[in-house]
Backbone as CSV, one residue per row, in Angstrom:
resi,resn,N_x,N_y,N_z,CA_x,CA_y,CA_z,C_x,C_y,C_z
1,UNK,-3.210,-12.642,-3.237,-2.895,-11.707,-4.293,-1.397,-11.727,-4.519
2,UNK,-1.202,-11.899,-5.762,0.305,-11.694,-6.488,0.915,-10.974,-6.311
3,UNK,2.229,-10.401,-6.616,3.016,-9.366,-7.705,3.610,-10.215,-8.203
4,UNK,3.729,-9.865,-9.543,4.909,-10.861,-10.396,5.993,-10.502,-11.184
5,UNK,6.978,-10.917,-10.462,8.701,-10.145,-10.958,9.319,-11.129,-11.254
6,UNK,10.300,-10.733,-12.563,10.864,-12.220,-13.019,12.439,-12.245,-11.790
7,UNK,12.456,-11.553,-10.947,13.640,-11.693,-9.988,12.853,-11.533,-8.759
8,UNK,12.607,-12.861,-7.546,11.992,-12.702,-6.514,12.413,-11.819,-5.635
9,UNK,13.683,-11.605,-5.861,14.227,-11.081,-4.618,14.059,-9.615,-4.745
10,UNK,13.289,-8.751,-5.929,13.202,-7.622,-6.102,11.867,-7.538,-6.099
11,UNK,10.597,-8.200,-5.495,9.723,-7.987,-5.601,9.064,-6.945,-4.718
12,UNK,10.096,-6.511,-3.068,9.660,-5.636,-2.178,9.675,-4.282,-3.122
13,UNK,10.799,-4.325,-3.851,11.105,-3.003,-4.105,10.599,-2.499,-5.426
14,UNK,9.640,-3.492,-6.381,8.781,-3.165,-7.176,7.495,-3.044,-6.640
15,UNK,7.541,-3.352,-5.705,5.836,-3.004,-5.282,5.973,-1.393,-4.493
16,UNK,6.978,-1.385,-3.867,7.512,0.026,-3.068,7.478,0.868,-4.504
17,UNK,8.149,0.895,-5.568,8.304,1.590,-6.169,6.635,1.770,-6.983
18,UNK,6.191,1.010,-7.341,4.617,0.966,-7.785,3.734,2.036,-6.937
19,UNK,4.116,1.524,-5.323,3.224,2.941,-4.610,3.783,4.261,-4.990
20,UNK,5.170,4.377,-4.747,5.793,5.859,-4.908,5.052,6.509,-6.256
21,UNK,5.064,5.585,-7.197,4.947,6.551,-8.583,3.060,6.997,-8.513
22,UNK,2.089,5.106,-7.558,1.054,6.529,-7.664,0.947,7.640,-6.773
23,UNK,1.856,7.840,-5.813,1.582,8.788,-5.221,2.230,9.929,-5.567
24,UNK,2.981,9.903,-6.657,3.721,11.101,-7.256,2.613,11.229,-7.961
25,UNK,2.236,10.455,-8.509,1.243,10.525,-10.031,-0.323,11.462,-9.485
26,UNK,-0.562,10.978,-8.370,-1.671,11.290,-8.208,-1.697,12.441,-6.246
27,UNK,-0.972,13.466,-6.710,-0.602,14.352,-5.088,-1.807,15.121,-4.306
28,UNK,-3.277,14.699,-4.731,-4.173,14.861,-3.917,-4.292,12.945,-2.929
29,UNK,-3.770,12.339,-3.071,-4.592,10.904,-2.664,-3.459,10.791,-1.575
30,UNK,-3.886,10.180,-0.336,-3.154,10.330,0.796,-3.290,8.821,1.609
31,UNK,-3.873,8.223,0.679,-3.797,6.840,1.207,-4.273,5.833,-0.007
32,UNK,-4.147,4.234,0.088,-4.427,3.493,-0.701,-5.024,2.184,0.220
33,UNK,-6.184,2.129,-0.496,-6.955,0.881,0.141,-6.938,-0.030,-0.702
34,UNK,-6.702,-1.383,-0.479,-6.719,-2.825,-0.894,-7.719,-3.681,-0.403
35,UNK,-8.444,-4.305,-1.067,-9.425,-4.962,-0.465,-9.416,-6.564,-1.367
36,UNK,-9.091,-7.122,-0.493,-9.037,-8.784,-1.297,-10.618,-9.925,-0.372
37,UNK,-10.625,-10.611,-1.288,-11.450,-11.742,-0.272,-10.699,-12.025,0.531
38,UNK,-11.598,-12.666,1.880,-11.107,-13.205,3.379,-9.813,-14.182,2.485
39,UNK,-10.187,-14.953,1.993,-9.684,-16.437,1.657,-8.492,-16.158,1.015
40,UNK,-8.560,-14.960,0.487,-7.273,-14.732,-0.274,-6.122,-14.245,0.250
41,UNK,-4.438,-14.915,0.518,-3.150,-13.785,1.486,-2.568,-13.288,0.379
42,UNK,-1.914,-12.367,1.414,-1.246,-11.282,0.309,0.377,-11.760,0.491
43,UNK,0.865,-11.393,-0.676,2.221,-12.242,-0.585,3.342,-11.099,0.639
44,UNK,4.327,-11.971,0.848,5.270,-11.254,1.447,5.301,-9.477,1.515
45,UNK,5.722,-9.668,-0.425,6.204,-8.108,-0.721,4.700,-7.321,-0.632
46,UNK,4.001,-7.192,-0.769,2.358,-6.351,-0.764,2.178,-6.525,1.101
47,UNK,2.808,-7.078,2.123,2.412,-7.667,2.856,3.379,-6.363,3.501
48,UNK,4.413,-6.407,3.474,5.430,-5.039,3.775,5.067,-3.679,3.327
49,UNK,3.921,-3.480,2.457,3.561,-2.350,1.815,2.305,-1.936,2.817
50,UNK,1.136,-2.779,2.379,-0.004,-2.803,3.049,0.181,-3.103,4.266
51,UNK,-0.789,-2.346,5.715,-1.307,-3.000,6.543,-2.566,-3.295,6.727
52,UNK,-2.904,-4.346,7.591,-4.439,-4.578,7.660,-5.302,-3.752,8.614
53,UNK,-6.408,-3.109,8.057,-7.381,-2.353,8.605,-8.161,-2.585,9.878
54,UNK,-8.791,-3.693,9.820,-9.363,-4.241,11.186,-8.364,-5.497,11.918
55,UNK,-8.803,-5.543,12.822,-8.555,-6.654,13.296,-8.511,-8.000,12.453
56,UNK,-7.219,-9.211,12.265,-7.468,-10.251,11.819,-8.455,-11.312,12.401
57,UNK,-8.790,-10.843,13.570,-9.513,-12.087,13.964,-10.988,-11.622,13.678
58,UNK,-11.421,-10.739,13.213,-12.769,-10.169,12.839,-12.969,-11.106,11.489
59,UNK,-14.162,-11.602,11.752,-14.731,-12.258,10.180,-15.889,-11.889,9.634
60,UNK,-14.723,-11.009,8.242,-15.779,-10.552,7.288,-15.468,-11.421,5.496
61,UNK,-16.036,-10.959,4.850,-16.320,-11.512,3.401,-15.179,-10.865,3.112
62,UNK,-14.460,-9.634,3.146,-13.412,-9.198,2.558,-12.599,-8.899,3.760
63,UNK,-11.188,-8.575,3.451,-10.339,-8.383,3.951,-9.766,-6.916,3.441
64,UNK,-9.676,-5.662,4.545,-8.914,-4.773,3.873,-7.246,-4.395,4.469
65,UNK,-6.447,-3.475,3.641,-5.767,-3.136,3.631,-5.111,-1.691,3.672
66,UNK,-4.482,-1.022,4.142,-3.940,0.451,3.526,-2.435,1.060,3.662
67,UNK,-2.119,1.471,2.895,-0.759,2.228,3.005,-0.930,3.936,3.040
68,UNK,-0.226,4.607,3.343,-0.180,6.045,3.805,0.961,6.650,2.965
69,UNK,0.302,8.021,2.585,1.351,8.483,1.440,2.672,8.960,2.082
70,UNK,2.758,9.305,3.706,4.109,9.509,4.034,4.752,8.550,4.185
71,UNK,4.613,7.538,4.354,5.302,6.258,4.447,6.100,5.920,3.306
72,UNK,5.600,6.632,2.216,6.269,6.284,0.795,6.703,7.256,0.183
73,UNK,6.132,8.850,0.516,6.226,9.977,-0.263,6.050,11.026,0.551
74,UNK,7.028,11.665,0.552,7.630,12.993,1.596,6.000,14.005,1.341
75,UNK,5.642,14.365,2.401,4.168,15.078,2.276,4.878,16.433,2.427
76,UNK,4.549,17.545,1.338,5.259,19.141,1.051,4.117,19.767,1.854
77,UNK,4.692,20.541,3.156,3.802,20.916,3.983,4.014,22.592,3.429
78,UNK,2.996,23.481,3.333,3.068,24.593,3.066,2.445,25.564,3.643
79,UNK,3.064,26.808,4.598,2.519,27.701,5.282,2.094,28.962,4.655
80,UNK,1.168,29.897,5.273,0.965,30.840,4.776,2.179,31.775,4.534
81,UNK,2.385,33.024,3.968,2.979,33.699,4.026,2.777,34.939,4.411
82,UNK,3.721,35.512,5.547,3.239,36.575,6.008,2.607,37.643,5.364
């Protein structure tokens, strides 16, 4: 799987920025799953974003992935009030 930036060297930080905005965009979702075929790698920059779910040496038909919304987006913790 791709990303495609016409400057390689900014491709970490368009894919970083791609998660931030859905997780601004969307402040119930607390994680993001990726799921590619086995056969298919994920490039560098998606590769720094995502980690892999199971084990690599497990062989299945797909391959998954996930990132975590604190990793990218400050989680607003809120207590009761007295």
């Amino acid at each position: 799987m791709h990303l495609f930036v016409a400057q390689a060297d900014c491709a970490l930080e368009g894919a970083k920025e791609i998660i931030r905005t859905v997780f601004n965009a969307v402040p119930e979702l607390h994680y993001i799953f990726l799921f590619i075929p086995s056969t298919v790698s994920l490039e560098p920059s998606l590769e720094a974003v995502f980690e892999p779910v199971l084990d690599p040496e497990t062989v299945c038909q797909y391959t998954a992935f996930i990132t975590h919304r604190h990793l990218h987006f400050p989680v607003l913790r809120v207590r009761k009030a007295r």
